[in-house]
N, C-alpha and C positions, 0 to 999 in steps of 0.2 A: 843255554841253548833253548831254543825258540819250540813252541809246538809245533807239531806241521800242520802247514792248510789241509781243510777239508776240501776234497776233489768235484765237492758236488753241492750245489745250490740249498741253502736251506728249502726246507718246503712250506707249500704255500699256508698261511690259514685253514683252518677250518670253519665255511664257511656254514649257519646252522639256519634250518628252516623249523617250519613247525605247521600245524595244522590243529587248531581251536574251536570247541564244540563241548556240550554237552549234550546225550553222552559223549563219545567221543574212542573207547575203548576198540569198536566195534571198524574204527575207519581203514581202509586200506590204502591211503593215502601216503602212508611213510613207505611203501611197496614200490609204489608208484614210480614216486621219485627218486628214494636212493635207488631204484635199480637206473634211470636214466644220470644220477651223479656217478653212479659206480661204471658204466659201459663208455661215459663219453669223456672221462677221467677229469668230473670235476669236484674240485675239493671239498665237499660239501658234507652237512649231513641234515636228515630232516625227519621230525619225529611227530609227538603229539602231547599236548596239552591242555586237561580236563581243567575248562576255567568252568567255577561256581560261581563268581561276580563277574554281570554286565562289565561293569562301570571301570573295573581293573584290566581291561583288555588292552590296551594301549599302553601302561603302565610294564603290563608283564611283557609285551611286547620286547620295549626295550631292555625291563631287567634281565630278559632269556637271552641276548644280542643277539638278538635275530633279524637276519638279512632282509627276509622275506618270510609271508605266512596267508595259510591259507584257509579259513573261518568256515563254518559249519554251523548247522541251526543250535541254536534258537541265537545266534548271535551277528548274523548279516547286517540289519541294519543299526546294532549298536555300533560295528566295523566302519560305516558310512560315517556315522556321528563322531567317531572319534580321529578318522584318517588327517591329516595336514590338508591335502589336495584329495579331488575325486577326479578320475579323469573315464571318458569315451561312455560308452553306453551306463555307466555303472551314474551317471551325475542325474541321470532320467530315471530310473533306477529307484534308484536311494538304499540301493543294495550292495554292500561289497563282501567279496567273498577270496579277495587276493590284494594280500598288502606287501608290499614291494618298500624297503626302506631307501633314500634317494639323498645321499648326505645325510643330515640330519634328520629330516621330515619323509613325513612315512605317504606314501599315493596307494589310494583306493583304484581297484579297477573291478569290476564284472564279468569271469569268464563263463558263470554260467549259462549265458544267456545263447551265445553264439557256441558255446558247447552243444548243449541242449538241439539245436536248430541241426546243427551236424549230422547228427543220430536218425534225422527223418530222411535225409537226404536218399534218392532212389530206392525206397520204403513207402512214403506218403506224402502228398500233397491238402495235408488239411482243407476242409471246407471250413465248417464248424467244430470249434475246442471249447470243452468244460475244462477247469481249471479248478480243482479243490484244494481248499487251503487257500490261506491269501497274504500269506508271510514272504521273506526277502527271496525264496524262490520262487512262488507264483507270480512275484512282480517281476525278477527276470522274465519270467517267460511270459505274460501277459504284453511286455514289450516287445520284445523279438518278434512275436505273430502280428501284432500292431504295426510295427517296421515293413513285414512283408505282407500287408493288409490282408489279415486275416481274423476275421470274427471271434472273438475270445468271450466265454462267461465265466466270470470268477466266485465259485460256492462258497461262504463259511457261516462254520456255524454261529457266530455273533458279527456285529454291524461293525464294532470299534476298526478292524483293520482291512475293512474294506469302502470305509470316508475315502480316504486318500487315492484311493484308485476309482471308487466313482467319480472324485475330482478330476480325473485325469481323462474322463470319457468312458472308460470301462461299462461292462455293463456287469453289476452285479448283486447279488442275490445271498439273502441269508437262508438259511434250512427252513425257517417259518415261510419264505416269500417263495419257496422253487415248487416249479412244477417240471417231471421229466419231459425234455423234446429230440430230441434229435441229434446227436454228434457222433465227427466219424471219432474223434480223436476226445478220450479222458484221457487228463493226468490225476494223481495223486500227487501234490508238492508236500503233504502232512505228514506227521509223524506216526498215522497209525498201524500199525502192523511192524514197526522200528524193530519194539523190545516185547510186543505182546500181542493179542490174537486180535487185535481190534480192528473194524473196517474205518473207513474216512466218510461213510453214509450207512445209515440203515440200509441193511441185506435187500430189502423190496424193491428199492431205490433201484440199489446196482443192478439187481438182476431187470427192472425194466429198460434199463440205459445200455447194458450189454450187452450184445450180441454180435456175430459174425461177419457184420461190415462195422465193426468199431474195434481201434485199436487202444488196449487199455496199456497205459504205462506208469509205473510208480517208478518215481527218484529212489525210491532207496532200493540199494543193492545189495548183492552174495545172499538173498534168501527171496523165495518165494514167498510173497507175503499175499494175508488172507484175501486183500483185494486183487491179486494174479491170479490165485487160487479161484476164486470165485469168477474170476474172466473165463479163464480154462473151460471152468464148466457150465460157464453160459455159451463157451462156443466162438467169445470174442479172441481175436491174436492181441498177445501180451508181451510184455518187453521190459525189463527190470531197471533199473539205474547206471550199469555195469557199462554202459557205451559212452552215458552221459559222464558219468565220473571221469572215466579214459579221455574222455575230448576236452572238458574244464582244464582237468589236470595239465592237459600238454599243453595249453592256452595259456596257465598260469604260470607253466618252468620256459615259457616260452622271453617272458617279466623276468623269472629266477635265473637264466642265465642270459640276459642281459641280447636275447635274440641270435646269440652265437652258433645255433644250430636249427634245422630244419623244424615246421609239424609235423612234417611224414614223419620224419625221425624222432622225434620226439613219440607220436601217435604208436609207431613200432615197437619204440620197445617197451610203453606202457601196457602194450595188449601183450607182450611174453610176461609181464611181469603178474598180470592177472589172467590168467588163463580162463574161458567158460570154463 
């Protein structure tokens, strides 16, 4: 006598993402997203992984079998170097930050860019942006305001990764060559204030750049970091990474499921899953 049939469909795969960075500890990105795989019942799951080699990112890509994944600093533009294809804003770029696997060959795309740009939307209309930092986020965003022409100057403190964006027309400036002028809008795209109390410029600096017609904004989020802190009390309005994270993100699951759902919906129930 025969077993009996099972009444009900095996279940689907588990489909696995991941999100790459060092640090990396600190990301709320696996929040992110299984809460949008959990609410819209897709089979998924998506976590994180502290890569310490560049050059093995595409490597552990594949040995994790991961569908898709989502890259974090200091590793964007090795993401670029190493994707099969780059496609849409991310090929001007030279930044990716969302790898999407496609058959066999893996596509680079940019969602921070046009995340980013979201977050000002009926808030501010830039005139002039400083842009500190000048790694694979500040080149998103150096493009985005280039896109809707708008004046950008990108700070750092050495010349080596700021060639390639002078190349590209940019205007920009090392700590030796700046003199403060005028902007409504600073970001921070750096890493300082991440893990420790560090600012992205000498204290003298900010405090004569800020003030209460400039809005200061640093990428990284869930902490007030020293350069918020020090907006606060220059008087300037401040705004953390917390919106920007939420708009990338929905941008990138928007790739991870394959467009089968809304970005309101998507945007929704990323902001329950991170509450201010």
């Amino acid at each position: 006598m025969g077993l009996p049939q099972a009444s009900h469909s095996p279940p689907l795969a588990m489909r696995q993402y991941a999100v790459f960075g060092d640090p990396i500890a600190h990301s709320k990105s696996p929040l992110l997203h299984n809460r949008v795989f959990l609410e819209l019942g897709v089979p998924a799951f998506y976590g994180r992984y502290h890569l310490k080699e560049p050059s093995s990112l595409l490597e552990r890509f594949h040995a994790l079998g991961l569908e898709g994944a989502n890259i974090t600093v200091p590793f964007k533009e090795v993401a670029f170097e190493q994707c099969d294809e780059v496609r849409g804003i991310a090929q001007k770029i030279g930044s990716v930050n969302t790898m999407v696997k496609e058959g066999e060959r893996v596509i680079g795309y940019n969602t921070d860019a046009e995340g980013f740009f979201q977050t000002l939307e009926g808030k501010l209309r830039p005139q002039n942006v400083l842009i500190l930092g000048a790694g694979g986020t500040a080149k998103a965003l150096a493009m985005i305001f280039d896109l809707h022409q708008i004046p950008v100057t990108i700070l750092n403190r050495t010349p080596g990764r700021l060639k390639p964006l002078a190349e590209q027309g940019f205007k920009t400036l090392t700590h030796e060559e700046f003199a403060p002028d005028s902007y409504d809008l600073i970001i921070n795209s750096t890493s300082a204030g991440l893990s420790d109390d560090s600012l992205p410029l000498p204290a003298p600096w900010l405090e004569s750049l800020l003030h209460s017609g400039v809005l200061a904004y640093d990428v990284i989020y869930g902490k007030t970091t020293p350069f918020l802190r020090l907006a606060k009390a220059q008087g300037a309005r401040f705004q953390d990474g917390r919106e920007m994270l939420i708009s990338q993100a929905a941008l990138s699951s928007l790739h991870f499921t394959q467009h089968h759902f809304s970005l309101s919906t998507l945007h929704s129930l990323m902001r329950l899953a991170l509450p201010q």
